[in-house]
MARMI-907836 format. One record per residue (C-alpha): x, y negated, z; residue in three letters. Coordinates in steps of 0.1 Angstrom, whole numbers, plus 2048, in hexadecimal, padded with zeros to 3 digits. Last residue first. Layout:
XYZALA/...
***
This chain:
6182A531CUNK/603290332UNK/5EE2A6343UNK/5F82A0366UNK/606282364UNK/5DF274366UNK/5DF27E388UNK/5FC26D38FUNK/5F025137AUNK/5D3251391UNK/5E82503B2UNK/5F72303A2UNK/5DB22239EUNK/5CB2273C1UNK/5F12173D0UNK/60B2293E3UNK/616220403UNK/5FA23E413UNK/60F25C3FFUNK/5F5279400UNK/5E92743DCUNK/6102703D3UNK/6192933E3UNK/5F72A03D2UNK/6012913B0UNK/6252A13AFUNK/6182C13BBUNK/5FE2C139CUNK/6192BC386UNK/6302D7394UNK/6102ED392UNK/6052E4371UNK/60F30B365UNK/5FC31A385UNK/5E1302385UNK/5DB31235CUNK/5E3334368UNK/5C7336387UNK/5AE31D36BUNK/5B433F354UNK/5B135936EUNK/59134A37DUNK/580343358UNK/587369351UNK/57937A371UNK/56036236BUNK/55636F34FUNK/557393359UNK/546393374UNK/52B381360UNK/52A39E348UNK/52C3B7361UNK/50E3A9371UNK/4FF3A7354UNK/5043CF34AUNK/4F83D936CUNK/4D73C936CUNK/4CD3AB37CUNK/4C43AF3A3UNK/4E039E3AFUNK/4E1380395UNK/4D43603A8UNK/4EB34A39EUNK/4F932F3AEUNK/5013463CCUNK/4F93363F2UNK/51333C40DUNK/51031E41FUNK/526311405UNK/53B32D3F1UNK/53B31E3CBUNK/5472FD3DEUNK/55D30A3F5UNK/5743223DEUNK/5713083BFUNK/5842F13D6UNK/5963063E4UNK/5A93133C3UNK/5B32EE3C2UNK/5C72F43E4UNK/5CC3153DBUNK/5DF3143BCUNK/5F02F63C7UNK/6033063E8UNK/60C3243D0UNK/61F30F3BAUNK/6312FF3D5UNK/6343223E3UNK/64832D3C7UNK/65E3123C2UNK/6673163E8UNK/67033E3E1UNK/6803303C2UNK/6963163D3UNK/69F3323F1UNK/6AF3483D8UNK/6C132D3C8UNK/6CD3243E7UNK/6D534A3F3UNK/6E33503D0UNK/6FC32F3DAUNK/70433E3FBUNK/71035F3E6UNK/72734B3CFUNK/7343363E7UNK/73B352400UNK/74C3643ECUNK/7633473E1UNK/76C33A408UNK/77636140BUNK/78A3653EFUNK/79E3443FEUNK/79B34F420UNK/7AF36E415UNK/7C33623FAUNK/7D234D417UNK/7D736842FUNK/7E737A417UNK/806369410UNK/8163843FDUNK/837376412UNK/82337142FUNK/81138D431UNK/8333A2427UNK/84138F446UNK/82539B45CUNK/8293BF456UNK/84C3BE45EUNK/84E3A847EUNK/82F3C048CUNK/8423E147EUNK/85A3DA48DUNK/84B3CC4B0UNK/8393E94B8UNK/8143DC4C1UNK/8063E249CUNK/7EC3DD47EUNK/7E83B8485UNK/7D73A346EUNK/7C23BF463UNK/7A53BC445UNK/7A13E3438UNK/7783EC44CUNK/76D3D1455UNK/77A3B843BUNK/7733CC41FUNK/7523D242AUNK/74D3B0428UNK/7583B0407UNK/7483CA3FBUNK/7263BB404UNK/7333953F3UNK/73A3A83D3UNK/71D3BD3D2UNK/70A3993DBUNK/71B38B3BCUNK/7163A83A5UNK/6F33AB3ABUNK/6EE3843A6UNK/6FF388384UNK/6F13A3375UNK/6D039137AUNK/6D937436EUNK/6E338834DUNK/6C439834EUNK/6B537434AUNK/6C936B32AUNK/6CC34232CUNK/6E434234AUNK/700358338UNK/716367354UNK/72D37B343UNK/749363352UNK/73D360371UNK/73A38437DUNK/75C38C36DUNK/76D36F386UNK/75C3793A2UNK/76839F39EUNK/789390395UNK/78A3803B5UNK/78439F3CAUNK/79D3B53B5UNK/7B73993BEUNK/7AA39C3E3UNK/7AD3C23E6UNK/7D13C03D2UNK/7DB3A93F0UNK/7CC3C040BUNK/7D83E13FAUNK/7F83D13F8UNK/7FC3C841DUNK/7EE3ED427UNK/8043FE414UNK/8243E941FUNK/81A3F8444UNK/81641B43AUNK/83741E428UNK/84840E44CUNK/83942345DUNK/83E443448UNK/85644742CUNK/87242643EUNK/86C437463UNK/875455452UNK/89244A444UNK/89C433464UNK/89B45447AUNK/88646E484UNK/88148B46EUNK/89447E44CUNK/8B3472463UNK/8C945E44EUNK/8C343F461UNK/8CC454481UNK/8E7463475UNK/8FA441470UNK/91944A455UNK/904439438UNK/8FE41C44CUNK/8DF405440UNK/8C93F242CUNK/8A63F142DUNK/88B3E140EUNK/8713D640EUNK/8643C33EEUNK/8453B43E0UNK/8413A13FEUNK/8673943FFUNK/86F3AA41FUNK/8933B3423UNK/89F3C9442UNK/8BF3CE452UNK/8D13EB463UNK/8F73E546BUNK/8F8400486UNK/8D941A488UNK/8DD42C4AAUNK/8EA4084BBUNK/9093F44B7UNK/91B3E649DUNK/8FB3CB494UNK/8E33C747AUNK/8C23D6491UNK/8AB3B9499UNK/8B63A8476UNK/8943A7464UNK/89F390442UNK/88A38042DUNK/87F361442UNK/89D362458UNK/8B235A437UNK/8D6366441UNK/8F6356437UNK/90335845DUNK/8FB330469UNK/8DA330451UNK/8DB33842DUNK/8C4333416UNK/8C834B3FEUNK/8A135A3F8UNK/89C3303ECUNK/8B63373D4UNK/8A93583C0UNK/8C03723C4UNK/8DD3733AAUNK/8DD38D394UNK/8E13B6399UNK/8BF3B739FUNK/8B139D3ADUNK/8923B23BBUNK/88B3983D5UNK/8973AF3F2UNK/8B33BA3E4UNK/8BE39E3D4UNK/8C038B3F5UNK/8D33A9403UNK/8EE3A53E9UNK/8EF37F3EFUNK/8F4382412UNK/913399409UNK/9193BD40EUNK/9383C6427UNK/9243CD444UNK/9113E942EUNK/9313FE435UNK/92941A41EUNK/900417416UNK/8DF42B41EUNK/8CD41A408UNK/8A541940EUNK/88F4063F7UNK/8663FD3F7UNK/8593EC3D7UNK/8393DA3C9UNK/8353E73A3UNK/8443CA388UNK/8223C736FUNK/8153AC389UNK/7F73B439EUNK/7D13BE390UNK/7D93D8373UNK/7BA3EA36BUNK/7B240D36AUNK/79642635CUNK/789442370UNK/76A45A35CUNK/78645633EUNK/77744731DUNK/78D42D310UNK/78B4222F0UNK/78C3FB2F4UNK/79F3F631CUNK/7A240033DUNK/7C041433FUNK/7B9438342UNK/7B7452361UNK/7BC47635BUNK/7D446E35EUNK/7ED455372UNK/81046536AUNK/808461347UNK/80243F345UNK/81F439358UNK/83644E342UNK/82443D323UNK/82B41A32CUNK/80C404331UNK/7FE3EC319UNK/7F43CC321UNK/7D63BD31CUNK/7C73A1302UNK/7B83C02E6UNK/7C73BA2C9UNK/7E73A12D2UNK/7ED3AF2F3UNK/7EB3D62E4UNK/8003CA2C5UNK/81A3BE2D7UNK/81E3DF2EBUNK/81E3F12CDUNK/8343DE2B9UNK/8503E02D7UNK/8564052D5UNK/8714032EFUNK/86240C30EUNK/84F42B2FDUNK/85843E320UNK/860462323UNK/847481326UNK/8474A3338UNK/86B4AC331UNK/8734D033EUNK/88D4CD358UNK/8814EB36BUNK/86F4DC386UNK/85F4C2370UNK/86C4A6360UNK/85F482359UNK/87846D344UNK/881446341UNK/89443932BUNK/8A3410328UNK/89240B34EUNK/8863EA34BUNK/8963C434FUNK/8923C0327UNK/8893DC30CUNK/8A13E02F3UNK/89A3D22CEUNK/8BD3CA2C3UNK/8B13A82CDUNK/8A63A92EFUNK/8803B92FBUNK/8673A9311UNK/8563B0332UNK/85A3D532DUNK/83B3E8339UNK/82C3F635BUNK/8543ED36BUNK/85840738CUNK/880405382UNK/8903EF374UNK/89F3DC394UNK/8A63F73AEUNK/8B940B391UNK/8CC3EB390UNK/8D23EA3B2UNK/8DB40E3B3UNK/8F540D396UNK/9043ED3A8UNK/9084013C9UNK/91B41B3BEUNK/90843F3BCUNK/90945B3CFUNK/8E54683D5UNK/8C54613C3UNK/89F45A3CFUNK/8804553C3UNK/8574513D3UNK/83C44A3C0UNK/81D43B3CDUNK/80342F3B5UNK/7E041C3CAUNK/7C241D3C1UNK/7AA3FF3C7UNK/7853FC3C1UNK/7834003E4UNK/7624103F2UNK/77A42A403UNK/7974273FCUNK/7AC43E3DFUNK/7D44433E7UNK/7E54523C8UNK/8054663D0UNK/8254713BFUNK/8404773DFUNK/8664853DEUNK/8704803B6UNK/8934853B4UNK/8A447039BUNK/8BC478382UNK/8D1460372UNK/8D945A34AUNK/8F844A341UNK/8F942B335UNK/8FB42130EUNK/8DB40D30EUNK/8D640132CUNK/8C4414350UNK/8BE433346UNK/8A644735BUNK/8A146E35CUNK/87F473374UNK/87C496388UNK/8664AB399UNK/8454A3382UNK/82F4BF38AUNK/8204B73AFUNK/8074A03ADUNK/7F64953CBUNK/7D64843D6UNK/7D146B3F7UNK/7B04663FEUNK/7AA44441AUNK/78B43B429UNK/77745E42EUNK/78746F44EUNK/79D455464UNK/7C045A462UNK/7C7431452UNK/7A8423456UNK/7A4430479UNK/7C842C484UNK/7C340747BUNK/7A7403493UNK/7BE40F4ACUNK/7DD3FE4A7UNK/7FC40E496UNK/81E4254A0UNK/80B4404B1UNK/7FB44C48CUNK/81D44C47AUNK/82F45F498UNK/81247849AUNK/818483475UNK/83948247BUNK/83649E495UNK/8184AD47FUNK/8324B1464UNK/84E4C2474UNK/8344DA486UNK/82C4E1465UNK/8074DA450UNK/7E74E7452UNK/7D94CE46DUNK/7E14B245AUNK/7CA4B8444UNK/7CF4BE41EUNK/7DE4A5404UNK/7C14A63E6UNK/7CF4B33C9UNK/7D84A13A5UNK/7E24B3389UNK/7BE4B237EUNK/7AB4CD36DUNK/7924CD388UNK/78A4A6383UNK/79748738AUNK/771477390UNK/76F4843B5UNK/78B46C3BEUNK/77544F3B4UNK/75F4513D0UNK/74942E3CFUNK/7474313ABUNK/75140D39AUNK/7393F239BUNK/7233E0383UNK/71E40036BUNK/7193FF341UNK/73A40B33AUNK/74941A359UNK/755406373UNK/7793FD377UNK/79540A394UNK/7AE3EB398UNK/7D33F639CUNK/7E93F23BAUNK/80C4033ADUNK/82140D3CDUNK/8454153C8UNK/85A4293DFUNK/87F4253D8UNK/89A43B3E9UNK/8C14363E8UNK/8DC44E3F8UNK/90044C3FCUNK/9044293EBUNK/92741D3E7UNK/9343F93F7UNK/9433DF3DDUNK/9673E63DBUNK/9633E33B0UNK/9533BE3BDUNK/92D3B73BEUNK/
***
């Protein structure tokens, strides 16, 4: 981007952090109502109804809940599915980009954690914005930040492609805490000890009273990381002649470039340099409320572009920005709880299999209740948070389908699916196997036990005559036979398989007298 390059009048960022809620230690599944496990002394608080807040509010409020399909307006307003939790105290973060930049300020407009019902997902939303800055600064701002931990570090020891600093304030411009980016031992030595990454302190913080799932933890709600360290993203610029930006700036954008080149596939260009695949251009025209509007969808990333000098993109009540904090919020919500839904799905499976041990019978155990959990949530999974179209308006339809595509969830989909139902159609066989062992067994038992049955009970007559002996005797003999009945009961019930063997060749006609004796004979040959 050139020294002329257009100048940002506003940026906002809204990142959204799937993580994986874990069950305690000793437990199969995580609590169904995790929210209840943060606690009194929490600084997070449960968003109030709807009905409490301004007129303002309820208007957008109504907006959001017009704007989808009706079984989506249930999961979405509907009491009980979806908690959404607060924190207040951290107005502020202070970023540094490089070592040797100047320090920024950004405002910190929304800190949420979004809890589903019988989910084991939460999801981190955190909402940024700054004014007044050139366009390079806010790309790269853009880029490094929303990073759990630093992919690598350079040289002079400097963490790569993160934030350099990064401080929580509050109202006041008290520092809360600020990032441990660049103590590299420690995060090696976490991979290295324990085979999990360690997340940076601000985001650790920002998440109690919740803990990383890990060796020492003891938090009532423990986390695990289920997507890529680099958080999903949502941008807005509101930019000075956005016209003038190149398809290669836009392509950045939307694949979280940076200030590099774009990947090459995302610049495939088409007559006017544009890549329909990534690129919603319904709006990028000199004409309309919002001129020169365009959208970038990579999956991970969407991000809006637009005129700084355009009200109605500006607007906060109405316009593009609120369409970008509501709708449009919502929709990339619902594509990443999907994808990290799956993930957490097929690491579920994955976990079941691996502590599987076949020779330890609680173990088997274990492992059939975990598979049928599995299969149960997943079904109500797909009830109750499985859309494949969450609108009529034809926005937010073109948008929420391209971050489908793009995250490709339809696959992972059938794919998690095709894997839950293997698992759970192979405890139904294995079921079924032992239900016809069983009755194999059983079918021997009584056909010898018959035998005995009939002859002892012929015409009714007793062999002997011991009515009338005293009790003592006739507890005795109970007795005995009690014994001898339960021991030839066991000993047909441990030959049983043998047995079976010689009635299915005693009531085969092609096969010879002999060979129905060696059957027979099989019996007790060790």
């Amino acid at each position: 981007m050139s020294a002329q390059s257009p100048h940002v009048q506003h940026v906002r960022q809204v990142l959204l952090w799937p993580l994986r809620l874990m069950p305690p230690d000793g437990a199969e599944r995580a609590h169904a109502r995790p929210w209840e496990l943060l606690g009194a002394d929490s600084p997070w608080r449960e968003v109030t109804s709807a009905q409490d807040a301004s007129p303002a509010f309820q208007e957008r409020y109504y907006t959001e809940f017009v704007s989808f399909l009706p079984y989506v307006q249930r999961f979405l307003f509907g009491a009980g599915q979806r908690r959404i939790f607060r924190r207040k105290d951290i107005a502020r973060v202070r970023v540094t980009t490089q070592p040797g930049a100047a320090p920024r300020a950004l405002d910190v407009h929304n800190l949420c954690l979004h809890f589903f019902f019988d989910v084991d997902i939460v999801l981190l939303v955190m909402e940024v914005g700054a004014s007044d800055l050139p366009f390079d600064e806010a790309q790269d701002l853009l880029y490094r930040f929303g990073r759990a931990y630093p992919a690598g570090w350079d040289d002079a020891g400097n963490a790569l492609h993160c934030m350099h600093g990064v401080e929580w304030l509050d109202a006041d411009g008290r520092l809360l805490v600020q990032s441990d980016a660049q103590e590299r031992q420690a995060f090696i030595d976490q991979v290295v000890r324990h085979q999990a990454p360690r997340i940076a302190s601000h985001w650790r913080y920002l998440l109690e009273p919740m803990e990383p799932d890990g060796p020492g933890a003891k938090a009532a709600l423990r986390y695990r990381q289920v997507e890529y360290y680099r958080m999903p993203m949502m941008a807005y610029l509101a930019v000075d002649r956005p016209n003038e930006l190149s398809p290669a700036d836009f392509a950045a954008l939307g694949t979280m470039a940076g200030t590099s080149s774009a990947p090459a596939d995302a610049q495939r260009t088409q007559s006017d340099g544009v890549d329909r695949r990534y690129f919603y251009d319904r709006f990028w025209c000199n004409g309309g409320a919002a001129p020169y509007t365009r959208y970038i969808c990579s999956g991970y990333a969407l991000v809006v572009v637009g005129d700084a000098a355009s009200q109605f993109f500006c607007c906060k009540e109405r316009g593009v920005l609120s369409q970008f904090r509501h709708q449009h919020f919502l929709l990339f919500m619902i594509a990443h709880l999907q994808k990290s839904s799956l993930l957490m799905f097929s690491d579920r499976l994955a976990e079941a299999l691996t502590e599987l041990q076949v020779t330890d019978a609680d173990s088997v155990r274990s492992f059939k209740r975990r598979i049928r959990y599995a299969f149960e949530s997943f079904l109500r999974f797909t009830h109750r948070y499985w859309f494949t179209e969450i609108s009529d308006q034809q926005q937010i339809r073109a948008l929420f389908r391209m971050c489908a595509q793009h995250l490709d969830i339809e696959r992972a989909y059938a794919e998690v699916k095709t894997r839950v139902a293997d698992m759970n159609g192979y405890l139904e066989a294995d079921s079924l196997r032992r239900q016809a062992n069983t009755v194999v067994r059983l079918t021997v038992v009584t056909i010898f036990g018959m035998i005995g049955t009939i002859t002892t009970g012929f015409l009714g007559m007793n062999l002997l005559a011991e009515a009338d002996a005293p009790m003592s005797r006739r507890v005795w003999i109970f007795g005995a036979v009690f014994v001898i009945t339960t021991a030839l009961t066991v000993y047909t019930m441990a030959k049983s398989k043998r047995l079976s063997d010689f009635l299915d060749a005693l009531s085969d006609e092609r096969l010879s007298i002999w060979t129905k004796v060696k059957a027979l004979a099989a019996v007790w040959r060790s």
